[in-house]
N, C-alpha and C positions, 0 to 999 in steps of 0.2 A: 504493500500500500504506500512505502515511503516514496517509493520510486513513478508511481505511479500520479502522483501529486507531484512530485520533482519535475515529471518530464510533462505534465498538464499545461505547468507554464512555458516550461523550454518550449514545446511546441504553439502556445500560442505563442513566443516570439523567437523562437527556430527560423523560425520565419518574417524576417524586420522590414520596419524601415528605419530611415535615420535615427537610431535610438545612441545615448550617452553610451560611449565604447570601453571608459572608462569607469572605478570605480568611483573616483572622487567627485562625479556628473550625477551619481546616485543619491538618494537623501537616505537619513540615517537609516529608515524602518526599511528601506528597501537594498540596503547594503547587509542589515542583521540577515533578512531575507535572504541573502544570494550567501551568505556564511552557512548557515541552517540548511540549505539546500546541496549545498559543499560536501558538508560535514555528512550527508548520507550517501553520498557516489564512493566507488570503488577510491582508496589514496590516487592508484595510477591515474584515475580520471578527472583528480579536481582541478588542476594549473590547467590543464586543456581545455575542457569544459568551464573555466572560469569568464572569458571574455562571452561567451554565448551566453551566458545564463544570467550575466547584467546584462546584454543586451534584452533579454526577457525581461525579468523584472523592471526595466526600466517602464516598460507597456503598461504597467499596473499603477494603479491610484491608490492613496491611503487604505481606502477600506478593502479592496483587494489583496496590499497586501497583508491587513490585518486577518483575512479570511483565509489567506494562503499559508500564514504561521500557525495562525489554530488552527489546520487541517493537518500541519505536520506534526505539530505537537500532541494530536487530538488520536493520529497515527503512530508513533512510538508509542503512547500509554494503550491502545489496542495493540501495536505487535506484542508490546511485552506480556499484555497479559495470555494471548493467546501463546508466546514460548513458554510462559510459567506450565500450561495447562500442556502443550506436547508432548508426550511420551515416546511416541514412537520417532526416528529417524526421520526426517521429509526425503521424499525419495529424489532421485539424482537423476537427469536425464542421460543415457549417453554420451558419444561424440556423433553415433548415427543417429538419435533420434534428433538433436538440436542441427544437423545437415540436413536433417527430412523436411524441419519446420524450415530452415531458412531456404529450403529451396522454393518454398511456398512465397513467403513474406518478402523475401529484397528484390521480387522485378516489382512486384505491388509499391514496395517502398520506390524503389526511383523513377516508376510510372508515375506514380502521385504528385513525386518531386517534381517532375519535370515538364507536365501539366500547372502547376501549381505557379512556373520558373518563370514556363510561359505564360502564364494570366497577369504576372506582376508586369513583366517586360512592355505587355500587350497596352496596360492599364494606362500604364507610364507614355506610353507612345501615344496613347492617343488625349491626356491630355495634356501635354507639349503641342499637340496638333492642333487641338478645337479648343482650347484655353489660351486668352489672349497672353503676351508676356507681361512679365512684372510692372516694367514702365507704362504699360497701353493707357492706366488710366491712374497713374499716381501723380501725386502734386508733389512735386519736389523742387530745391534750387542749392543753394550754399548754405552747408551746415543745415539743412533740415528737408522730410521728406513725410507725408501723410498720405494713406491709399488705405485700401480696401483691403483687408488680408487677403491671402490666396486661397483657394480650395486646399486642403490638406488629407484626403479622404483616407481610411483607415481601414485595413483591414488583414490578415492572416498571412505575412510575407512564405515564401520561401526562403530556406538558409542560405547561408554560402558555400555548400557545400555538402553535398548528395551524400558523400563518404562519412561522415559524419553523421547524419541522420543515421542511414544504417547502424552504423556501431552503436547508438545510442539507444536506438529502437531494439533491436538485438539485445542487448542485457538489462532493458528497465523496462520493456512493454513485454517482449516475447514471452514465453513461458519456456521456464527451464529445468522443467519436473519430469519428463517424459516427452511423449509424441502424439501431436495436435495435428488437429486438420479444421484448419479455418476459410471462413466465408468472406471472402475479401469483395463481394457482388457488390455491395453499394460503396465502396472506393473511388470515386471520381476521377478520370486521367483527361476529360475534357471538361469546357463551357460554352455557353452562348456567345461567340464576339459580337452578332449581332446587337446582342440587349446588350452588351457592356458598352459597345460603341456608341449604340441610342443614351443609353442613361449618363453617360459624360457628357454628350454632345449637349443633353437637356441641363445637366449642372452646369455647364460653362458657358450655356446662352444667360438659363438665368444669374450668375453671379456676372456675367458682361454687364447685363441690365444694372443691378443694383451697381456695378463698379462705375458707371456712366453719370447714376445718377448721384454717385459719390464727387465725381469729379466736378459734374454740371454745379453741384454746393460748396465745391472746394475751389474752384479758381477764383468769384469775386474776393472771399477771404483773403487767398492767397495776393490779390491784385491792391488789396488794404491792408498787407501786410500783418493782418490780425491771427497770430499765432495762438491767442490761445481759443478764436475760435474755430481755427484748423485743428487744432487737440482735442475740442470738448468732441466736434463733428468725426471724428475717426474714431473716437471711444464709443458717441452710440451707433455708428453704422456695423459694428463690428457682427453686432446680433444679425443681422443679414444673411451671414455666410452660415451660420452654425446650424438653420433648415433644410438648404440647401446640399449643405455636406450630409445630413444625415440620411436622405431622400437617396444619396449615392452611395452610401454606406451600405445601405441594404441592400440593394444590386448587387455590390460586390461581396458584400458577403453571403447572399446566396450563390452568386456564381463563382467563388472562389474555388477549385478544389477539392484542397485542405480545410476548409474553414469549417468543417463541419466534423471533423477530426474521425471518421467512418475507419477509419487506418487504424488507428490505437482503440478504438471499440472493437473491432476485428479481432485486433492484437490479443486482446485481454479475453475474446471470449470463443475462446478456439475448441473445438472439441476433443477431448484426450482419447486417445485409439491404440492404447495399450497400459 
């Protein structure tokens, strides 16, 4: 269960974007976090696994990860009591049966990946394309600059790095008691580009609009040189973007791949066949 909670977050941000790469970018509750999560992976695994797993945490908010620490902690006081109660050995799988299962699970796993690779790449592409640039509709000159925020849209990246996923999926999802035969049917290795196309296109008309009608109220300011009514005016346009974003959040989070994490439900509930 500990691992299973560990790799909950890694995979929601196994898969990033721009998150703090460092630990000192972290705040405190979410740096105990990424120690707590450390402290349950193999020794060999923690310095390797360490830049991944802040860029995980970093995805989470206060109460996230106060719910992610009580779950670990909520998880050691149930392992232990279930070792207290074990008498008998937990059984071992082989070297053949853990080759049986992963012949199963690592094209799943880097199908998913690389489905997943492609929907960010895809995402990213098009809005660079249908999303005006930065300057199209900011007010700026010397020493000061006020606009619209950008669309920021959020959703279930892929890693950097497929081989990795595997290794990590392999000893904290798989099962390693014997030999499983799992149902990897609703895994996801495509999406819709059409609906991901439409629903950027429809977020970056509408934040055009509102960023026009930002600018259309920010040049006479700007033209009266009155800065702090170009501040108070870009503090409340802000709420603008934050509908709009979330209207594309959902698009992409259903059509994301991975987002739906069908891989590590697979993973965990494989059926045992010996």
């Amino acid at each position: 269960m500990k691992t299973t909670i560990i790799m909950t977050a890694v995979a929601a941000a196994a898969l990033s974007i721009a998150y703090p790469s460092a630990a000192a970018d972290l705040r405190p509750d979410q740096k105990q976090a990424v120690e707590k999560m450390l402290a349950q992976l193999e020794p060999s695994m923690r310095e390797p696994m360490r830049a991944q797993i802040e860029r995980s945490v970093a995805l989470l908010n206060k109460e996230q990860v106060a719910m992610l620490v009580a779950s670990m902690e909520e998880s050691d006081s149930g392992a232990q009591e279930m070792t207290d109660e074990i008498i008998e050995e937990e059984p071992v799988a082989s070297p053949e049966d853990l080759a049986y299962n992963r012949q199963q699970y690592e094209p799943v796993i880097r199908a998913n990946w690389q489905a997943q690779k492609s929907f960010d790449n895809f995402v990213d592409a098009e809005l660079a394309a249908k999303c005006p640039s930065r300057d199209r509709y900011a007010v700026y000159g010397s020493g000061y600059r006020y606009e619209l925020r950008q669309l920021a849209p959020n959703w279930p990246r892929a890693s950097n790095n497929v081989d990795a996923d595997v290794a990590i999926l392999s000893g904290s999802y798989a099962p390693q008691d014997g030999r499983y035969q799992f149902d990897f049917s609703k895994v996801r290795t495509s999406y819709d580009k059409q609906a991901v196309s439409a629903a950027v296109a429809k977020a970056c008309a509408e934040w055009s609009k509102e960023a026009a009608a930002f600018q259309a109220k920010a040049k006479p300011l700007q033209a009266a040189e009155d800065f702090d009514g170009l501040f108070a005016l870009e503090r409340s346009a802000q709420g603008k973007v934050e509908p709009i974003e979330s209207t594309l959040d959902e698009v992409l989070n259903v059509q994301a791949p991975a987002a739906d994490y069908a891989l590590y439900t697979a993973l965990q509930n494989g059926r045992r066949v010996n």
